[in-house]
KOLTI-608228 format. One record per residue (C-alpha): residue number from 0; x negated, z, y negated. Coordinates in nm, 2 decimals, always signed. Layout:
<rs>
R    n       x       z       y
R  NUM       X       Z       Y
...
</rs>
This chain:
<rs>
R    n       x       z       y
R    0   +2.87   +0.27   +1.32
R    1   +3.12   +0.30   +1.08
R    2   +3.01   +0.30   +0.75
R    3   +3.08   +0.64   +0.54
R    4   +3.29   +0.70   +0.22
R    5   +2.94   +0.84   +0.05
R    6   +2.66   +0.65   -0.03
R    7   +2.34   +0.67   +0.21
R    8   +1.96   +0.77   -0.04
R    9   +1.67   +0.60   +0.11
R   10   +1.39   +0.70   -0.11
R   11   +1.04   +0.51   -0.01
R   12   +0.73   +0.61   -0.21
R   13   +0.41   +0.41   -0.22
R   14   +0.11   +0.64   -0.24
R   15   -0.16   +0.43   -0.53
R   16   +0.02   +0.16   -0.54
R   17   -0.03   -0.06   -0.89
R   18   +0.19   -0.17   -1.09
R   19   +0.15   -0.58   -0.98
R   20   +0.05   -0.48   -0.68
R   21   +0.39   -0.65   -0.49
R   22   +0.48   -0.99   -0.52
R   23   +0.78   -0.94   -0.71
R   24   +0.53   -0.76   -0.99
R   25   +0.32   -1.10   -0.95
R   26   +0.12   -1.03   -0.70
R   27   -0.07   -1.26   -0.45
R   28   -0.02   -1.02   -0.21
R   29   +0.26   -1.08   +0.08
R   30   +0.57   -0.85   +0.03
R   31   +0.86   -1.08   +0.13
R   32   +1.08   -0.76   +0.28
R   33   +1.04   -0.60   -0.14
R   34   +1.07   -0.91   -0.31
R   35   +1.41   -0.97   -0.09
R   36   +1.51   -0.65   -0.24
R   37   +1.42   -0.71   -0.57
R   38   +1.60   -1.02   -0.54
R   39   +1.91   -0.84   -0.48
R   40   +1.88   -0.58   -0.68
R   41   +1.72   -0.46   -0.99
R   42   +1.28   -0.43   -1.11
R   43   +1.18   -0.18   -1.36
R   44   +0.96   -0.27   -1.60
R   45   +0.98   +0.06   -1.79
R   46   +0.95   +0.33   -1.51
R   47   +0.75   +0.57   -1.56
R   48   +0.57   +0.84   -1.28
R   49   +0.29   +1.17   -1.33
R   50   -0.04   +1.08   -1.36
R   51   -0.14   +1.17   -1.02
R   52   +0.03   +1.24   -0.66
R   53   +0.13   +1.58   -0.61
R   54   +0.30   +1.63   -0.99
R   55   +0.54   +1.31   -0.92
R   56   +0.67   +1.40   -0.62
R   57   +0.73   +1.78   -0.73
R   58   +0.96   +1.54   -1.02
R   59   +1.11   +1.33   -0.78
R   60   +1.22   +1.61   -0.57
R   61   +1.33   +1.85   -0.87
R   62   +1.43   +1.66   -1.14
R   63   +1.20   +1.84   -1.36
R   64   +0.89   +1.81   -1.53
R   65   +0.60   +1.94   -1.28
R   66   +0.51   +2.19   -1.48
R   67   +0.86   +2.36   -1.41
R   68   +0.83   +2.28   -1.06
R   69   +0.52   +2.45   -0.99
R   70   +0.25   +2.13   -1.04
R   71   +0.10   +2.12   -1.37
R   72   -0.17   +1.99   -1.15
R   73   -0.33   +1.91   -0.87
R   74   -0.34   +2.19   -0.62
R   75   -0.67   +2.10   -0.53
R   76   -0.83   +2.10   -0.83
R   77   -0.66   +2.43   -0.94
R   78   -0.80   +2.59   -0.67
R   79   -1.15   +2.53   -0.80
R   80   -1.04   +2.84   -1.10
R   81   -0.81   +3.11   -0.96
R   82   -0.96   +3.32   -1.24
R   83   -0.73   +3.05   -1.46
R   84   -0.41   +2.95   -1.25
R   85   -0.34   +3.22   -1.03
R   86   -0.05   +3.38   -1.10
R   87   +0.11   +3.14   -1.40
R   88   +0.41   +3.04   -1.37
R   89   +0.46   +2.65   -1.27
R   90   +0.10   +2.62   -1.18
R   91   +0.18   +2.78   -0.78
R   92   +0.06   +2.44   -0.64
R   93   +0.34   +2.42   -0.42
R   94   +0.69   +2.26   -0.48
R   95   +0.82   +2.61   -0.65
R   96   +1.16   +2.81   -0.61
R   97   +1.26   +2.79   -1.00
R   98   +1.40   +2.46   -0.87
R   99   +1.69   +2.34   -0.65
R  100   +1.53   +2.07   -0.45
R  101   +1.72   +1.77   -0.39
R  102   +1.70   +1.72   +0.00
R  103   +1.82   +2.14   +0.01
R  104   +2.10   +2.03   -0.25
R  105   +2.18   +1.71   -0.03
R  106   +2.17   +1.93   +0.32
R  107   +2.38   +2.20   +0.13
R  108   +2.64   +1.89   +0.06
R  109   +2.67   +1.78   +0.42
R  110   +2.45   +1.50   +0.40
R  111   +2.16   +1.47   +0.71
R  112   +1.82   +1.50   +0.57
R  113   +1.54   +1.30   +0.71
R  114   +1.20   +1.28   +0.65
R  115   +0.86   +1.15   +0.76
R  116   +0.54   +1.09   +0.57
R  117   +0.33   +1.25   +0.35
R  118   +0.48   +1.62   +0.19
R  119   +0.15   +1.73   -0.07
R  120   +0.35   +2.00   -0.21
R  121   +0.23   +2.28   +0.02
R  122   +0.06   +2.38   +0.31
R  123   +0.23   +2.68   +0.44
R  124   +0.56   +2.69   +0.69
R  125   +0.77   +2.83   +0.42
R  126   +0.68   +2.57   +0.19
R  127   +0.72   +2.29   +0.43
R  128   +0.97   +2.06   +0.39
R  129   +1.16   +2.16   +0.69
R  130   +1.16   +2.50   +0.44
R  131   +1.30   +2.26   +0.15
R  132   +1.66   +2.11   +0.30
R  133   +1.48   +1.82   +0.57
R  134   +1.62   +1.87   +0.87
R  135   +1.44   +1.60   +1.06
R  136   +1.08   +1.56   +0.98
R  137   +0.75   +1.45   +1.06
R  138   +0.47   +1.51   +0.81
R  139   +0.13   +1.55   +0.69
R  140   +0.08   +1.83   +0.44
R  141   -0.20   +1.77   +0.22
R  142   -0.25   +1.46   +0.00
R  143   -0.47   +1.22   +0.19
R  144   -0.59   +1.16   +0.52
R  145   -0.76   +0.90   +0.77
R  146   -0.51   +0.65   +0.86
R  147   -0.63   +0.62   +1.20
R  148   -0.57   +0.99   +1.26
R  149   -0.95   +0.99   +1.31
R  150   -1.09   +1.33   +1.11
R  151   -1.44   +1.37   +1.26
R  152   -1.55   +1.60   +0.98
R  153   -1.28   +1.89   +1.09
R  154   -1.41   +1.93   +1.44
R  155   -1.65   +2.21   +1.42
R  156   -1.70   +2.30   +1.06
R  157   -1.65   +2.66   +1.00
R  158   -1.55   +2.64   +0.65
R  159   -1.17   +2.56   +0.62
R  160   -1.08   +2.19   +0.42
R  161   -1.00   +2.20   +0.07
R  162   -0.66   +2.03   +0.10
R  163   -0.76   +1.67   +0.10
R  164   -0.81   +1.59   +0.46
R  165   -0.58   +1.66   +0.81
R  166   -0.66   +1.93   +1.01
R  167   -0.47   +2.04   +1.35
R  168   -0.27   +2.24   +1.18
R  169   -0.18   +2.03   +0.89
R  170   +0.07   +1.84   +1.06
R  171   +0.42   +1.92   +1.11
R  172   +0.73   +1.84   +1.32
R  173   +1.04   +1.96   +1.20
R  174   +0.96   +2.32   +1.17
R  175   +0.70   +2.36   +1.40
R  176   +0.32   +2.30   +1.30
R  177   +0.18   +2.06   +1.58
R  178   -0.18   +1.92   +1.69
R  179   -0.27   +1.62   +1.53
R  180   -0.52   +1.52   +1.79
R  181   -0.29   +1.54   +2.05
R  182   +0.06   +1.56   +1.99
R  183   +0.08   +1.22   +1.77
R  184   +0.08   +0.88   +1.95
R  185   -0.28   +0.74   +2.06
R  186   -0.25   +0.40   +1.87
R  187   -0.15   +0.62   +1.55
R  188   -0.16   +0.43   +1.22
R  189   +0.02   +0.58   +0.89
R  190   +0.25   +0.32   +0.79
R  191   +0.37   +0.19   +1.15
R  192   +0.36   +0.54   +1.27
R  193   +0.60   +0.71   +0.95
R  194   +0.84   +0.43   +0.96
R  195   +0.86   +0.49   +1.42
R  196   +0.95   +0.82   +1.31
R  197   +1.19   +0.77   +1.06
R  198   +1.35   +0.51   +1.28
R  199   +1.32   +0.74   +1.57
R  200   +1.54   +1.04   +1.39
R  201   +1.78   +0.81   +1.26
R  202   +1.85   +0.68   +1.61
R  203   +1.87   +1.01   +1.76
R  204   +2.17   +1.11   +1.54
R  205   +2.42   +1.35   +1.71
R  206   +2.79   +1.17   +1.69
R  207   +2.86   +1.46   +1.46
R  208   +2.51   +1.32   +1.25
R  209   +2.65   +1.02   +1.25
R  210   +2.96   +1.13   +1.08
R  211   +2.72   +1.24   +0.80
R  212   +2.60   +1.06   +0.55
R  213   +2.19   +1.07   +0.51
R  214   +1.91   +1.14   +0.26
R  215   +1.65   +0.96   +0.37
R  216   +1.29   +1.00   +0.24
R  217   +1.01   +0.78   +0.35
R  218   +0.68   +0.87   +0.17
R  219   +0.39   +0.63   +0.31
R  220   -0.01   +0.73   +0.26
R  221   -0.09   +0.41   +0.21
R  222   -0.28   +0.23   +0.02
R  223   -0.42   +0.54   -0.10
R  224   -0.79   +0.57   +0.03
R  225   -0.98   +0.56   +0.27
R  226   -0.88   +0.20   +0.31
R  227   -0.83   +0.12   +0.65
R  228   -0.60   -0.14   +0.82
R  229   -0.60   -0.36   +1.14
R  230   -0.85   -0.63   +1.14
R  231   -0.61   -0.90   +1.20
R  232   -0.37   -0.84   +0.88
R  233   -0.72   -0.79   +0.66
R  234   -0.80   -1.12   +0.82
R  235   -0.49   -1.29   +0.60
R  236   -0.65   -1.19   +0.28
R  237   -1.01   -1.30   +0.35
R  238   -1.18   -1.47   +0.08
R  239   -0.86   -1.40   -0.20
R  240   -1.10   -1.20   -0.38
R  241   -1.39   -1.34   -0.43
R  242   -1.38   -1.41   -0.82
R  243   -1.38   -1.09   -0.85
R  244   -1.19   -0.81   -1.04
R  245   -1.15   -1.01   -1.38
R  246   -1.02   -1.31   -1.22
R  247   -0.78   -1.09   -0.97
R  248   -0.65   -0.94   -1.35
R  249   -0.60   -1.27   -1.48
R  250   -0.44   -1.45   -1.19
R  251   -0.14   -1.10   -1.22
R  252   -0.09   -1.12   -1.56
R  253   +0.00   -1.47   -1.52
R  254   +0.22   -1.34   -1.21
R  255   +0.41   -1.09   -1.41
R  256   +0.45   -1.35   -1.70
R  257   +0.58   -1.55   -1.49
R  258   +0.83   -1.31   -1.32
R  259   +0.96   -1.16   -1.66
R  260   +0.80   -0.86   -1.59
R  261   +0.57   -0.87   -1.95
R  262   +0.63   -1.08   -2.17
R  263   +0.39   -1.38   -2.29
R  264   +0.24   -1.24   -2.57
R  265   +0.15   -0.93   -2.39
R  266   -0.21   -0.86   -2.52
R  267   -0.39   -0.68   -2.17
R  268   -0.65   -0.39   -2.18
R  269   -0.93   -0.42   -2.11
R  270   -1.12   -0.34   -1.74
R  271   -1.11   +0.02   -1.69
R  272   -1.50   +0.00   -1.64
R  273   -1.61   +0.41   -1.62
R  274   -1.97   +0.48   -1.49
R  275   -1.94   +0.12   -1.27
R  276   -2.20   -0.19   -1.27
R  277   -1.99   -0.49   -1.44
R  278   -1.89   -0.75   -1.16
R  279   -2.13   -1.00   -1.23
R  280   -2.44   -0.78   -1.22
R  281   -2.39   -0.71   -0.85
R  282   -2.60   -0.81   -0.61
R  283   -2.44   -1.05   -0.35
R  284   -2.39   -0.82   -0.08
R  285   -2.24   -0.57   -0.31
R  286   -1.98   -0.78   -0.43
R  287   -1.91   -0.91   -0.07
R  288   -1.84   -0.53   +0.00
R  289   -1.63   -0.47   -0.31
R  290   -1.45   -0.81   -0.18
R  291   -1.39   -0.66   +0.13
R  292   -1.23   -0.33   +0.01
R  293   -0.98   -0.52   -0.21
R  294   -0.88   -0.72   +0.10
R  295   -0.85   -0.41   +0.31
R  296   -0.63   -0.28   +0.05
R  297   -0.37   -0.60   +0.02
R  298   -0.37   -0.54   +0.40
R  299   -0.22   -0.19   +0.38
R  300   +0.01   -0.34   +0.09
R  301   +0.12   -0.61   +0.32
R  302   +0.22   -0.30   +0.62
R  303   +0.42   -0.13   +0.39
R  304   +0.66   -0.40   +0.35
R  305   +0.65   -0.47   +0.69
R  306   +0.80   -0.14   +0.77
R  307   +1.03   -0.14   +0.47
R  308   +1.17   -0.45   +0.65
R  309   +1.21   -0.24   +0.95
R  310   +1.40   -0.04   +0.78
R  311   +1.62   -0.29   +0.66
R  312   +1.68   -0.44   +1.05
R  313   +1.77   -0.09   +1.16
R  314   +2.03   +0.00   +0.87
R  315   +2.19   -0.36   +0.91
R  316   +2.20   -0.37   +1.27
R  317   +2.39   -0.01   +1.21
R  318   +2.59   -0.13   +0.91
R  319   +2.49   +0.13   +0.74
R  320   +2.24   -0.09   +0.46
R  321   +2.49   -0.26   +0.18
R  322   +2.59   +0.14   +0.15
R  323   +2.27   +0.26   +0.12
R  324   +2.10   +0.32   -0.24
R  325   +1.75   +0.22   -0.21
R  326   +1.46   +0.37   -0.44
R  327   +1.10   +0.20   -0.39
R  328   +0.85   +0.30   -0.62
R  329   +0.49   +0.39   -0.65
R  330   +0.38   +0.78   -0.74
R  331   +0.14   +0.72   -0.99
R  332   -0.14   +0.43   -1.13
R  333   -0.36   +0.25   -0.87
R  334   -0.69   +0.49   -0.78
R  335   -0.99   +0.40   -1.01
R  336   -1.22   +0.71   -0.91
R  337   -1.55   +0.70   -0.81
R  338   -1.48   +0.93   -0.54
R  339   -1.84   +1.06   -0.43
R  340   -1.89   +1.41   -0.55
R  341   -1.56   +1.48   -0.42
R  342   -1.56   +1.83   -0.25
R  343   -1.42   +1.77   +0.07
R  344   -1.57   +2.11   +0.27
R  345   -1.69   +2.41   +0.10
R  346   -2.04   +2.29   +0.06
R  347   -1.99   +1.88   +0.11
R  348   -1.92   +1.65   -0.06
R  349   -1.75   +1.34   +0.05
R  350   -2.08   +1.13   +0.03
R  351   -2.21   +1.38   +0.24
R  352   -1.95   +1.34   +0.50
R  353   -1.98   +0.96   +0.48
R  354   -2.34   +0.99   +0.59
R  355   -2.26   +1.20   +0.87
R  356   -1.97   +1.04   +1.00
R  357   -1.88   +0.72   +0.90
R  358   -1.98   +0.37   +0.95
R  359   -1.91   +0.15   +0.60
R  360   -2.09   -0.18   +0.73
R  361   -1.95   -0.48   +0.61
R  362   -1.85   -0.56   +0.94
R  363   -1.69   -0.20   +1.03
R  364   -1.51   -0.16   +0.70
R  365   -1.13   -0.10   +0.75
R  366   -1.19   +0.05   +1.09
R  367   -1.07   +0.38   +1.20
R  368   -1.47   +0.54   +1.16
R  369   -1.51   +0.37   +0.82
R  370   -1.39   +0.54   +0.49
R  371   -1.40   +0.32   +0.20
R  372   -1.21   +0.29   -0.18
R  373   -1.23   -0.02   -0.46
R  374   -1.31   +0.19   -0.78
R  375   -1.20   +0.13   -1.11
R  376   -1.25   -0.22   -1.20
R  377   -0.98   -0.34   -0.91
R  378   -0.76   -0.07   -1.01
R  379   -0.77   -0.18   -1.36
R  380   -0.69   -0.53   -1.24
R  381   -0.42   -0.40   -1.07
R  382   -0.22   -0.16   -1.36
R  383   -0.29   -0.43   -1.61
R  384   -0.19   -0.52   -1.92
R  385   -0.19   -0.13   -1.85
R  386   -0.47   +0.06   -2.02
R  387   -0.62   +0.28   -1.75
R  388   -0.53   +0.40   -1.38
R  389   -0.47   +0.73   -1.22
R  390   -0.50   +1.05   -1.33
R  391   -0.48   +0.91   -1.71
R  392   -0.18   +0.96   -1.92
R  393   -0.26   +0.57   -2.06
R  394   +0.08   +0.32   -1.90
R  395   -0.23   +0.26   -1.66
R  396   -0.20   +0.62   -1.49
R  397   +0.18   +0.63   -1.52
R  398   +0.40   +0.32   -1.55
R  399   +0.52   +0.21   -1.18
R  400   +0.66   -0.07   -0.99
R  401   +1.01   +0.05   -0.92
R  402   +1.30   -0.17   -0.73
R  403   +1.62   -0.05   -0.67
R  404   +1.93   -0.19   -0.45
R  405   +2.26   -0.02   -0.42
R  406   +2.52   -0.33   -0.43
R  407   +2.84   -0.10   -0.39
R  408   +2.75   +0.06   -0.74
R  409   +2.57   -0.22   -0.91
R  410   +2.75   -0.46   -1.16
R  411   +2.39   -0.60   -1.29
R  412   +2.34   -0.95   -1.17
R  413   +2.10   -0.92   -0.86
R  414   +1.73   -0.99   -0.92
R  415   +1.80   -0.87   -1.29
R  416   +1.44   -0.73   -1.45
R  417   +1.55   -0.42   -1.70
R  418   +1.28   -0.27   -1.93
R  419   +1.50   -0.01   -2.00
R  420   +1.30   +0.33   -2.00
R  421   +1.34   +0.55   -1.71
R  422   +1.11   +0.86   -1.53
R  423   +1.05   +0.96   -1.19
R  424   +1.28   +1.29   -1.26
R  425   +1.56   +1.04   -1.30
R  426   +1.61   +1.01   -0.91
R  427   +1.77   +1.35   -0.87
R  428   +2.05   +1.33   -1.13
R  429   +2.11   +0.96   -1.02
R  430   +2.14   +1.04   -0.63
R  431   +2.41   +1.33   -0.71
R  432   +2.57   +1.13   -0.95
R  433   +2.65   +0.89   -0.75
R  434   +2.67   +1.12   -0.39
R  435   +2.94   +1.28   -0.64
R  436   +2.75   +1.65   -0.61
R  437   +2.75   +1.84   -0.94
R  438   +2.38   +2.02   -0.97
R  439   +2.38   +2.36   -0.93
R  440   +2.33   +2.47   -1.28
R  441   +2.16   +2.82   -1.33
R  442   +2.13   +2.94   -0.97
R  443   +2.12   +2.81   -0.61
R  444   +2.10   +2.98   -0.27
R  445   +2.06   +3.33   -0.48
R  446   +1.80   +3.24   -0.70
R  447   +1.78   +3.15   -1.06
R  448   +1.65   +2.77   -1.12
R  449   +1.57   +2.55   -1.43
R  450   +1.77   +2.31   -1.56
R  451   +1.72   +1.94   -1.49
R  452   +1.56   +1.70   -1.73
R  453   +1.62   +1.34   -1.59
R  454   +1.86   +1.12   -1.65
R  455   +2.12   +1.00   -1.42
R  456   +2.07   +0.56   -1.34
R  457   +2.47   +0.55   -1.30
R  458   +2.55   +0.36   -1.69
R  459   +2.22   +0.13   -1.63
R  460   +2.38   +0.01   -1.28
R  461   +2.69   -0.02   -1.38
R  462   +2.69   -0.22   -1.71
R  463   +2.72   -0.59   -1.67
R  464   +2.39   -0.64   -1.91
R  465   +2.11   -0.40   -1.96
R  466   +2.00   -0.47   -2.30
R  467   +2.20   -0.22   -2.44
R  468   +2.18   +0.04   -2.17
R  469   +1.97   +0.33   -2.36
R  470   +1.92   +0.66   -2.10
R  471   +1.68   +0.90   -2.29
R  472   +1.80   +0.91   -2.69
R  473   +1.53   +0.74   -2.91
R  474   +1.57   +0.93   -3.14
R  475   +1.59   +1.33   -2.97
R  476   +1.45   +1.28   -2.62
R  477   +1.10   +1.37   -2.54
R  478   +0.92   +1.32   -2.21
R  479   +0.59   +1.43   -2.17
R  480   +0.24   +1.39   -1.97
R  481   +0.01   +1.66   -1.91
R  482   -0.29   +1.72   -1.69
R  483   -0.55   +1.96   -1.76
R  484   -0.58   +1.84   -2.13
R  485   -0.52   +1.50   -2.03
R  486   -0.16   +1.42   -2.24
R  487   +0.09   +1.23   -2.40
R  488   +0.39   +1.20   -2.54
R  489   +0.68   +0.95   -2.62
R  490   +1.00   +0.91   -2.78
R  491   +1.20   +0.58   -2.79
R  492   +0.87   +0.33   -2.81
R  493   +0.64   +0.57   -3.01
R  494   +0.40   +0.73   -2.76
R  495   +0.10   +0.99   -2.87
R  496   -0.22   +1.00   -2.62
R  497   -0.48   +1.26   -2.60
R  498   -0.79   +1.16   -2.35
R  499   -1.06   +1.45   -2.43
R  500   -1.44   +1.37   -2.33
R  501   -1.56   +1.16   -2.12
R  502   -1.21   +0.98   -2.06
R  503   -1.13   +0.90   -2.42
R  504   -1.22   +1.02   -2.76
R  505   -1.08   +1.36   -2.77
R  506   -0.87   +1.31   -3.06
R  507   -0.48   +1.21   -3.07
R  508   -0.39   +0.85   -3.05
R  509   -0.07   +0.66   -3.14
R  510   +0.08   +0.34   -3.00
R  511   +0.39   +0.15   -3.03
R  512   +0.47   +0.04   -2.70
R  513   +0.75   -0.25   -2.79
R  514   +0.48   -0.45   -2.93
R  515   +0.14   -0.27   -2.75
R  516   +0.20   -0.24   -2.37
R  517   -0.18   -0.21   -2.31
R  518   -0.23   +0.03   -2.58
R  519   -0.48   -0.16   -2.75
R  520   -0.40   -0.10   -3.10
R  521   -0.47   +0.27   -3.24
R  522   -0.23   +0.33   -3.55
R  523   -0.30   +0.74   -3.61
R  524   -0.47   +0.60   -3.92
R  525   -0.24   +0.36   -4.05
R  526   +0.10   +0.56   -3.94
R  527   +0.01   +0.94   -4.02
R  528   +0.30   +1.09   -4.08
R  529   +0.49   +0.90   -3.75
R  530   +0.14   +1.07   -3.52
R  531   +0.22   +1.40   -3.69
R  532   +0.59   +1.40   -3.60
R  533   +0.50   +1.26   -3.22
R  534   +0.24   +1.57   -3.20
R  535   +0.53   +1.79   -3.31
R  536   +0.75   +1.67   -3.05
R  537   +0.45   +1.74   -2.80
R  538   +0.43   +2.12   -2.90
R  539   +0.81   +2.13   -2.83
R  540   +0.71   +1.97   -2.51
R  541   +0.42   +2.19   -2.44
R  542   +0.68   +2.53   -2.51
R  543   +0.94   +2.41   -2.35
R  544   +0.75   +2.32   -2.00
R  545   +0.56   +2.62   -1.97
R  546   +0.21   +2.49   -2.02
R  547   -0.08   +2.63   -2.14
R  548   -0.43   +2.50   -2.23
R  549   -0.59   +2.50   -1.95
R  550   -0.88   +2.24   -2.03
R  551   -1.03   +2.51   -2.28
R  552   -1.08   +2.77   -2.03
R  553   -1.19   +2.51   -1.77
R  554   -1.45   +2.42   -1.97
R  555   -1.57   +2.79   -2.04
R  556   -1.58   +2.85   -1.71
R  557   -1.76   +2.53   -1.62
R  558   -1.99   +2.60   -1.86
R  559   -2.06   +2.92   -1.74
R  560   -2.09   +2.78   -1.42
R  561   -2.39   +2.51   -1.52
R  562   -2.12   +2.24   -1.42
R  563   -2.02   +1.96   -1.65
R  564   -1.74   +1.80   -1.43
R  565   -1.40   +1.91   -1.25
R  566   -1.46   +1.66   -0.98
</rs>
């Protein structure tokens, strides 16, 4: 194939993946397809995502904060208080049309759009991504499902899901919804089965298709729970675990030491322990099941790069690879809830479901019937020195493993580790920046859209050392983090945090992150007038992104509900 004048996007996204989670982030866990890229191209160390799914990919894809973009949370959760979300704007819980989104700005621009994996940013045709600019696509809508394709607990309930699990229905080709039951292949599992697909539409280019350029966009489910895998790849990881949690934390840090990726002095938080027995007050068999489920999870780890190397062979064997930019990246913090009270069904929850349906014996765990996660004290091991996992606004919940490869448009020396500080809304600016597409600016496809706040990668790739590469000013640029009261803010290496009750002590915090990556060391005391001028910059953040304070009124109407807890 002859190679085109514009640079190829291939944009993979790894769905709970921790931040040493890959062996190029100093992991035990075999990624040789991403460390090869990391070796040719560039880690971030500094990279920073939402707190949770849904709100990173509505950046990604816009540019934006989420708030703009119509995620200033979870859809499923908003759902829970129409009474508060319905109607706001930014809060639609659905990728929203006050944005230009970049696969629609891509297909606009002649490029061939290609997707397959998971979409979570609506459920309805018209907010599919076949709606959105993909012209090729198979996906699953909502933001989790059984990786097997095996949803037992959808056949025959009369109430309709809550957006968490498949459904027939919830799964799309191209523009047509199809039956997940029986029009995806028997042997069906999520990260072999995106990556056929992908593969599969890229193959089945037109000559005229071929002549394009492509966005590619290849967003995996895994390893986000229920942890499933084949037998025989959990097999390779049997016994890795059994020190436990503490020892798995230890063992990274020395990883990413190692690797560059922290530096030696880095001072770790502490296990993200919430509502959990401590390791070594487990009974035997619990800890041989906790075991287990970190296993099963390296296993899905381990698939993903086996398809990103698939990938690779097609694009090389097409020439088509050295001129493709390459993003991969997680979309938020490894998962540390206890995920029980879940409401999966109106009426169940999860555990319920479990009971029903599943099988979680040691010996069936990882199997299509078996629905299992690994809780907080793996995922802390797994985001350290990081305080914190998911759904927190701690560098736990939101600073990523990102690699990226792009040798035509790189003059950093490959395998080159940059802490420089870059978001997820980065991606958009960076892609037309170097696809040489302006954005739209005020409207697009007759309708009025936001402006763009990310930053475009192009001065970071192209200078021949990173240390003086600055993207966001240090001085004027704010990014913020908000989720249902759970926030922060940061400019240059100040950062604010606000965790209210039960996550944290419902009061503002302040950290210097140059010298306190895990957030350890609390200086709102000590450095009042620098927390008063971060909280200043968070109410410009707060006005200028549309939110409001949602966790008040939650509460009141939790309260008058007789409920203490979102979840």
């Amino acid at each position: 194939m002859t190679t085109s004048k514009r640079p190829n996007f291939l944009v993979i996204v790894a769905d709970d993946l921790g931040f040493s989670d890959l062996s190029a982030y100093g992991s035990e866990i075999d990624t040789p397809n991403l460390d090869k890229l990391a070796q040719e191209g560039i880690r971030m160390t500094d990279f920073h995502t939402a707190a949770s799914c849904s709100p990173t990919r509505a950046m990604l894809l816009s540019g934006t904060d989420a708030h703009i973009a119509g995620l200033g949370g979870m859809a499923e959760r908003m759902n829970r208080f129409p009474e508060i979300f319905k109607g706001r704007p930014g809060y639609e819980g659905y990728l929203n049309f006050r944005i230009a989104a970049l696969p629609e700005i891509m297909q606009d621009n002649d490029y061939f759009t290609v997707m397959s994996g998971k979409w979570h940013l609506g459920l309805e045709k018209e907010l599919s991504p076949s709606a959105r600019g993909f012209t090729k696509v198979l996906t699953t809508l909502p933001g989790a499902g059984n990786h097997y394709n095996h949803e037992p607990q959808l056949y025959g309930e009369t109430e309709k899901p809550r957006a968490i699990l498949k459904e027939n229905g919830l799964w799309m080709e191209n523009d047509q919804f199809i039956d997940g039951g029986k029009d995806l292949p028997k042997d069906f599992y999520s990260s072999n089965s995106f990556t056929d697909y992908m593969l599969k539409y890229l193959d089945e280019r037109t000559e005229r298709e071929k002549e394009q350029s492509f966005f590619a966009y290849l967003p995996f489910t895994a390893p986000h729970w229920p942890l499933q895998a084949p037998p025989e790849t959990i097999r390779k990881y049997r016994g890795k675990y059994d020190g436990g949690p503490l020892a798995l934390r230890d063992r990274r840090l020395h990883g990413l030491i190692e690797k560059g990726i922290v530096p030696a002095d880095v001072e770790p938080a502490p296990l993200h322990t919430l509502d959990t027995t401590p390791w070594a007050d487990l009974p035997e068999d619990g800890q041989r099941k906790s075991c287990r489920s970190m296993e099963i999870f390296a296993a899905m780890v381990d698939l993903i790069d086996v398809n990103v190397g698939r990938v690779r062979e097609y694009l090389e064997s097409t020439g088509e690879w050295d001129n493709t930019f390459v993003v991969f990246m997680s979309d938020n913090g490894a998962e540390g809830q206890l995920l029980e009270a879940i409401p999966i069904l109106a009426g169940a929850t999860l555990n319920d479901l479990l009971k029903k349906y599943y099988d979680n014996s040691l010996e069936n765990m990882g199997n299509h019937n078996s629905f299992v996660w690994y809780g907080p004290q793996w995922a802390s091991a797994a985001t350290a020195p990081n305080r914190g996992a998911k759904s927190y606004t701690t560098e736990g919940g939101i600073r990523c493993p990102c690699i990226v490869r792009y040798p035509a448009g790189t003059q950093l020396p490959p395998g080159t580790v940059t802490n420089t500080f870059t978001t997820v809304m980065d991606v958009l600016p960076t892609i037309l920046d170097l696809a040489g597409i302006p954005h739209p600016g005020k409207e697009f496809r007759g309708r009025e859209i936001a402006p763009i706040r990310g930053k475009s990668w192009r001065a970071l790739l192209e200078s021949s050392k990173d240390q003086n590469v600055t993207l966001y000013d240090p001085q004027r640029d704010i990014v913020g983090w908000e989720q249902f009261g759970i926030a922060a803010v940061r400019v240059g290496h100040w950062k604010a945090l606000y965790l209210p009750p039960p996550r944290g002590p419902g009061r503002w915090e302040l950290y210097d992150l140059e010298t306190d990556q895990g957030e350890i060391h609390d200086l709102a005391e000590t450095h009042r007038e620098r927390l008063l001028e971060m909280i200043a910059h968070y109410e410009t953040y707060f006005q200028e992104s549309g939110l409001f304070d949602a966790y008040a009124m939650v509460q009141a109407v939790l309260k008058s509900r007789g409920e203490k807890r979102w979840w």
